[in-house]
KETOR-58903 format. One record per residue (C-alpha): residue in one letter; x negated, y, z negated. Coordinates in steps of 0.5 Angstrom, whole numbers, plus 500, padded with zeros to 3 digits. Example, Ala and Ser with C-alpha at 12.3 -4.5 7.8 and 13.67 -1.06 7.14 Angstrom:
<rs>
a475491484 s473498486 
</rs>
This chain:
<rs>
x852187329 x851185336 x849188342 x849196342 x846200348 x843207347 x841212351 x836216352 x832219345 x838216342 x836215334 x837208332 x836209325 x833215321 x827215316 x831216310 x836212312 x838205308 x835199311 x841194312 x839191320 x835189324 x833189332 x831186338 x829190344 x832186350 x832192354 x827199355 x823201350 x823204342 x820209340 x817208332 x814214328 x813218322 x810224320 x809226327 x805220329 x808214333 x808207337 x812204343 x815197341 x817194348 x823189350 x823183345 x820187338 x823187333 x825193329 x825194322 x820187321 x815193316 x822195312 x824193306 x832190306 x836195301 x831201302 x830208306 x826207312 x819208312 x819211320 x824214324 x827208330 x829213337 x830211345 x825212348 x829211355 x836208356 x835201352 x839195349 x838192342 x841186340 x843187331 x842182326 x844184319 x838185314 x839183307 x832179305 x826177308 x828170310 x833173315 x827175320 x827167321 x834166321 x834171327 x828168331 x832161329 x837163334 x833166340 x829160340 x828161348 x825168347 x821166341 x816167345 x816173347 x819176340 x812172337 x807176342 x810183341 x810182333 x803180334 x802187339 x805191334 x800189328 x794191333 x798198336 x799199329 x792198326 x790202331 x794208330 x792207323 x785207324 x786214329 x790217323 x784216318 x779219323 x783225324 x783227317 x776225316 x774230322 x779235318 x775234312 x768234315 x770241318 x773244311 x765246309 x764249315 x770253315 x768256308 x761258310 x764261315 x770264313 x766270309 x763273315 x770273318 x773276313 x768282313 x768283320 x775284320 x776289314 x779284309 x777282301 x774276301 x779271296 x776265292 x780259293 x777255286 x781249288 x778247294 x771245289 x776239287 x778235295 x774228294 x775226301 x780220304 x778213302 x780208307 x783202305 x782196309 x789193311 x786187314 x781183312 x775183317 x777175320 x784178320 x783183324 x779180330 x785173329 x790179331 x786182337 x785176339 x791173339 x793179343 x788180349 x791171349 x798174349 x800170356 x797163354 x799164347 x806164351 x805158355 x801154351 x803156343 x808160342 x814156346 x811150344 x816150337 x820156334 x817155328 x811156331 x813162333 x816164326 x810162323 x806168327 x812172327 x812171320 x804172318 x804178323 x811182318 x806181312 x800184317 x805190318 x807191311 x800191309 x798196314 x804200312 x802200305 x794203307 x798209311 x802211306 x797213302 x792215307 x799220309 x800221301 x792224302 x793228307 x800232304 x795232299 x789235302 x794241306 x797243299 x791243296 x787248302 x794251306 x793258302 x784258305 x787256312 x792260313 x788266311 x782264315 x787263321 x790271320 x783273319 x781270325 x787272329 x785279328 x778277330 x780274336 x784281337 x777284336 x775280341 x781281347 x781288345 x774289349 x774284354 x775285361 x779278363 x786281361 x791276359 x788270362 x783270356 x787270350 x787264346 x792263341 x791257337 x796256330 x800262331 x805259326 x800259321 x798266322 x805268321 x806264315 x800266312 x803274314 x809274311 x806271305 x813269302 x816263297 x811257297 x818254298 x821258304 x814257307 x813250307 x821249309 x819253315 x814251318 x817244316 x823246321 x820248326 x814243327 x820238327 x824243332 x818243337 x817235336 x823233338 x825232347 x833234345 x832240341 x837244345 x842238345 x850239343 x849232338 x849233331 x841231329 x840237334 x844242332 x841239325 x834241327 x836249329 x840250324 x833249319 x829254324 x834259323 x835258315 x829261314 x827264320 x830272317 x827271310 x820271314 x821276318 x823280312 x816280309 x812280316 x816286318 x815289311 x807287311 x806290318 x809297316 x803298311 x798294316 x794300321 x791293325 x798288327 x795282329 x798281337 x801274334 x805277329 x807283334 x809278339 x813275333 x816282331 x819283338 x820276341 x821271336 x814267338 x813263333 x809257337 x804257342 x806250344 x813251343 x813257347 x808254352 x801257354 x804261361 x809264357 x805265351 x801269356 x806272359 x809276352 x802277350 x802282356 x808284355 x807286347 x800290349 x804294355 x810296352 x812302353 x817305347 x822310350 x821317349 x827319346 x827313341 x834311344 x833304347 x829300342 x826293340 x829289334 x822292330 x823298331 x830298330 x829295323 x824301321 x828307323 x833303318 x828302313 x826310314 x833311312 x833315318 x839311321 x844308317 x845300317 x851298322 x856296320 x858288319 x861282321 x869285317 x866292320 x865295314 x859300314 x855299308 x857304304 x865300304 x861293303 x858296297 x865298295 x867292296 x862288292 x864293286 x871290287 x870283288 x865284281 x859281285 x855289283 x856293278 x856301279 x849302277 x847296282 x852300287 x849306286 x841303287 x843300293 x846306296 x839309298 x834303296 x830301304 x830294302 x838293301 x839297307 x834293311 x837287308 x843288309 x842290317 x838283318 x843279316 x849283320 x846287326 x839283327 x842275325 x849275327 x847279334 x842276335 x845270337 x850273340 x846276346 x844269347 x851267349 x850260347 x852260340 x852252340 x844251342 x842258339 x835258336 x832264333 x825263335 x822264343 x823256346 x820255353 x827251354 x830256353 x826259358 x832260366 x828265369 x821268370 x818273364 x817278369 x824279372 x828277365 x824282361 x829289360 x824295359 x826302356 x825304362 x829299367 x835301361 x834308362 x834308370 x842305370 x844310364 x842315369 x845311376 x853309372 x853317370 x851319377 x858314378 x862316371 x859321369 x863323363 x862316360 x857318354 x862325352 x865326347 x869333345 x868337339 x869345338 x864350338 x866357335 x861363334 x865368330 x859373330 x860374339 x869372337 x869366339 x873362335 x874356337 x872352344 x872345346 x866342349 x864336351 x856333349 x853328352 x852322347 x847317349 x848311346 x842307342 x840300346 x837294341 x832290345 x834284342 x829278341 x831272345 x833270353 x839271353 x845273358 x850278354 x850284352 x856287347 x858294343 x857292336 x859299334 x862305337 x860310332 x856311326 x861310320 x867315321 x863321325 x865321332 x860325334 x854320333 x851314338 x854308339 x850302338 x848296345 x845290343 x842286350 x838280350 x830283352 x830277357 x836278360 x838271365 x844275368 x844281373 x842287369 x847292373 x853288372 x851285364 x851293363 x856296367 x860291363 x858293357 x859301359 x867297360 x867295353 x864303350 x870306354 x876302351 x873302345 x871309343 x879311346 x881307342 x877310335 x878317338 x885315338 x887312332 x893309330 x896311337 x891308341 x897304344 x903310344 x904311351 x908318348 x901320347 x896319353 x890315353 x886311357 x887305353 x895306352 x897308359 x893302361 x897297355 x903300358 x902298365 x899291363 x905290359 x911293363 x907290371 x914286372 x918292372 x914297375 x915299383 x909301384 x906295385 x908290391 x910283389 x902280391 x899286388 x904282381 x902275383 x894277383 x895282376 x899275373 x894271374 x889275372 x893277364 x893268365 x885268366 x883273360 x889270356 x893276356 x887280353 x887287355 x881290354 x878284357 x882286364 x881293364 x873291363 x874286370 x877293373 x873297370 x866293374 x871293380 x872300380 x865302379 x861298383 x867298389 x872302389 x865308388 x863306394 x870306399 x871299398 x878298395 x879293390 x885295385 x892297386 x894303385 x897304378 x890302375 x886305381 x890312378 x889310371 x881309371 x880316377 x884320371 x880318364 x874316367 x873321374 x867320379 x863325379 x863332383 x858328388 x862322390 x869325389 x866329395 x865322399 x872319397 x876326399 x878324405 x880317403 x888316403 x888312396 x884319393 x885325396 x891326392 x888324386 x882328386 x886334388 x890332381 x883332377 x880339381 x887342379 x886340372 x879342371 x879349374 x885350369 x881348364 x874352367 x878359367 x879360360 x872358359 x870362365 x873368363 x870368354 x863367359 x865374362 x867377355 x862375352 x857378358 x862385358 x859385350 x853385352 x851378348 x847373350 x852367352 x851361348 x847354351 x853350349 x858355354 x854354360 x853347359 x861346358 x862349365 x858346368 x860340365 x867341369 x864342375 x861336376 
</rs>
């Protein structure tokens, strides 16, 4: 108890919470609210005056800027007398605001009354109309019987007539009742004080059942709403489809609702959710690192995937996807008002020109989840880097399935597309924000750093770099496998295919883009599998060059197996864990080029591959355009396992640091084009037509 300072959207007390104390604001102001409703108390209210000592908190008690109160223990009614006893030279000042926060309050009440009257009054017309508006957009028309049973609210009147004009009064006198009453007597001043806490307790007693109502009304007519509001989501559609003023003429209203009502889910699920997120949406602080903020996103992202689960499994039967709900599938909008109109605006547009790739390569989050769900692909792997089989394996060890349930789940579409929304889609989701400690899985406009526009990752804008890093490394993407034909006598030849990565949009604004999987479960001729952010707050060449950094250590080390480290065995990531480990002791580098490669194994706390990926960004970006940046041994290193192309191979020639390099690697592909040019000749001698897979490895080497 005493004096305690607050910052700014600070929680005082929390609905929910135990009443022990009372305040007085000396300083700023509070802000009192419950159920989405709320009044400001002002310096010299008193906090808690409506609550019962030993109870829950009725309202919710928060900073609305930087403020001071002076805290009294509250054990019995009496104490709030006690309390002005001992402020006799502002009991004044508590005795006008008491007198203000009856009036605030019966006006807040009086407003509440009529907002659900008005929501009343509108059931009837909304019934009438919702049967026209069903048909229009093809949907069955659905009788909802409990609606015939909804009386309208009741008002109760917390105040007598008298009373309530003796406060208004007594309110609109406030500095002559100061001057002339109030400070005449602290008792006085109690007994306003006093008379205004019964006030209050009455009118808090009204709107508890008024509130009471309402959780009532919405239970009774949320399943008709929220299938108004889908009908009227794709009737709007309808209507934008046709309409010439383009993304300046949506008008999104309770998205929210259009989605629940989608996903058609648990009722308790569903109300949880949209309970979460109206709190999330309500609060100033909701991308915080306080507890309560972490609190609040922790229950969006609850329920979040369970939703998506049942809209994207409804939306696979539906031939006419409401754009909410698209807007949902691909970017995780969920609120209108929590997104913001421009931005709402912004992804409507971006949803209805999306443009899928045509190689089914580069994909959104949606579209990823239905090739699972086809069973076309197989699930990622999870966060243990188990593929799906091998963690349904595991579960029959732990006793968690038994072998009918394995087998079931082997080829079951639902099992598979759970378990990639639980691994890939939640856990690299939240990944690619970066942030883990603020990450929220819906669309905030918070969260918002940089224009829609720029941020926005197209299939496109990935493809153009797929095709500028191999003009740069264009063996990034190949992987050797052994081609034989006996029937033209070739035996056995190695060849190298180009295998281009898939590439996951994921839904959020985001800065980071990370490898979740290098091959497909233990076939190393399959896609490897990006996740990035489909806002994208960094520059997408360096987040994506340094993703190609992290595919090239990853994938030698898969290709190498145990011996991914053994320098006795060659291999980009042996030679390169050789040269961090023993850089003391090797003469080729200058003690300056030592001092720099010891600070940088200190800046990546001595993780290899992360030094190799800053190396490999160098290497890329600088050292492709004559502008040196690495030291000899890593410059020898990169230019052996991940040689430029034929193109700037030939820009580089004359370059003291990479002729002999180049002259090392044109020497060591024409050893390798010989054989292979001369089974070429031999086959053609025969007479046989030479196979695609021939001629595309020769000129593989000459690049």
């Amino acid at each position: 108890m005493g004096l305690i300072t607050l910052n700014s959207n600070q929680v005082i007390h929390r609905s929910g919470d135990k009443v022990e104390s009372l305040e007085i604001v000396v300083k700023g102001s509070v802000s009192v609210s419950a159920n989405g409703q709320s009044i400001t108390i002002g310096t010299g209210g008193i906090l808690g005056v409506a609550e019962k000592p030993g109870a829950e908190y009725i309202f919710t008690y928060s900073a609305n800027e930087d403020s001071s109160i002076f805290s009294y223990a509250y054990t019995d009614i009496s104490d709030i007398y006690k309390v002005v006893k001992c402020n006799p030279k502002i009991a004044p000042i508590l005795a006008a605001q008491s007198v203000k926060t009856v009036v605030l309050s019966l006006d807040k009440y009086n407003d509440d009354y009529e907002t659900i009257q008005s929501e009343y009054d509108r059931l009837d017309t909304d019934r009438a109309s919702y049967p026209m508006m069903a048909v229009s957009v093809g949907m069955d028309i659905e009788t909802f019987p409990e609606l015939d049973d909804i009386e309208p609210p009741v008002k109760e009147y917390a105040l007598s007539e008298w009373q309530e004009k003796y406060f208004r009064s007594l309110n609109s006198k406030e500095d002559l009742m100061k001057k002339a009453c109030y400070c005449c007597s602290s008792d006085i001043a109690n007994g306003f004080i006093m008379n205004a806490v019964e006030a209050l307790s009455f009118i808090s007693a009204c709107r508890d059942k008024l509130w009471e109502y309402k959780r009532g009304f919405q239970k009774e007519t949320g399943k008709f709403y929220q299938t108004m509001q889908l009908a009227k989501a794709k009737s709007d559609d309808l209507k934008r489809n046709g309409s010439d003023d383009g993304v300046l003429s949506i008008d999104i209203h309770n998205a929210l609702n259009t989605i629940l009502q989608y996903a058609d889910t648990d009722e308790e699920v569903t109300e949880n959710f949209k309970k979460a997120v109206t709190e999330f949406k309500n609060s100033p602080v909701r991308n915080d690192t306080t507890d309560e903020s972490r609190l609040l996103r922790r229950n969006v992202a609850k329920d979040f995937y369970s939703i998506y689960t049942a809209v994207f499994l409804r939306s696979l039967k539906d031939p006419h996807v409401p754009s909410e709900i698209m807007m949902f599938l691909m970017f995780g909008f969920v609120d209108e008002n929590l997104a913001g109109l421009e931005n709402t605006r912004q992804l409507y547009a971006l949803m209805k020109t999306y443009t899928p790739d045509p190689e089914g390569r580069v994909v959104t989050i949606y579209e990823w989840l239905k090739k699972i769900y086809s069973m076309e692909l197989e699930p990622s792997r999870n966060e243990f880097d188990e593929d799906y089989f091998t963690a349904l394996r595991t579960l029959k060890t732990n006793g968690e399935i038994s072998e009918e349930q394995m087998e079931f789940m082997k080829l079951n579409p639902l099992e598979r597309l759970k378990f990639e929304i639980k691994n890939l889609f939640a856990l690299g989701n939240r990944m690619t924000f970066g942030r883990p400690t603020t990450f929220v899985p819906v669309f905030d406009a918070e969260n918002v750093i940089r224009p829609l526009e720029s941020a926005y990752i197209t299939t496109q804008r990935i493809n153009d770099f797929y095709e500028s890093i191999k003009t740069i490394d264009f063996s990034l993407f190949c992987r050797q496998t052994i081609y034989s034909n006996p029937e033209i006598g070739i035996t056995q030849a190695f060849v190298d295919e180009d295998i281009m990565p898939y590439t996951i949009l994921m839904p959020n604004m985001g800065s980071r883009a990370s490898l979740w999987q290098e091959i497909e479960g233990k076939r190393r001729t399959t896609p490897a599998r990006f996740i990035i952010s489909i806002f994208n707050t960094e520059t997408l060449e360096d987040v994506m060059i340094r993703l190609c950094g992290e595919f090239r250590w990853e994938m030698c080390k898969t290709m190498q197996g145990v011996h991914w480290n053994d320098v006795t065995d060659p291999s980009l990531t042996s030679m390169f864990c050789d040269y961090l480990q023993f850089y003391k002791k090797n003469h080729s580098l200058s003690t300056d080029m030592k001092e720099k490669l010891r600070g940088d194994l200190k800046r990546y706390s001595n993780n290899f591959k992360n030094v190799f990926i800053a190396d490999y960004i160098s290497y890329i970006k600088f050292e492709s355009n004559s502008s040196p940046r690495l030291n000899k041994v890593s410059r020898e290193i990169l230019f052996t396992y991940c040689p430029f192309s034929r193109e700037y191979r030939e820009k580089l020639v004359d370059s003291p640091i990479y002729s002999e390099l180049i002259k090392k690697h044109s020497a060591r592909t024409g050893s390798l084009a010989r054989p292979l040019s001369n089974m070429i000749r031999k086959v053609r001698n025969e007479g046989n037509e030479v196979p695609t897979e021939l001629l595309d490895q020769f000129d593989y080497l000459q690049k």
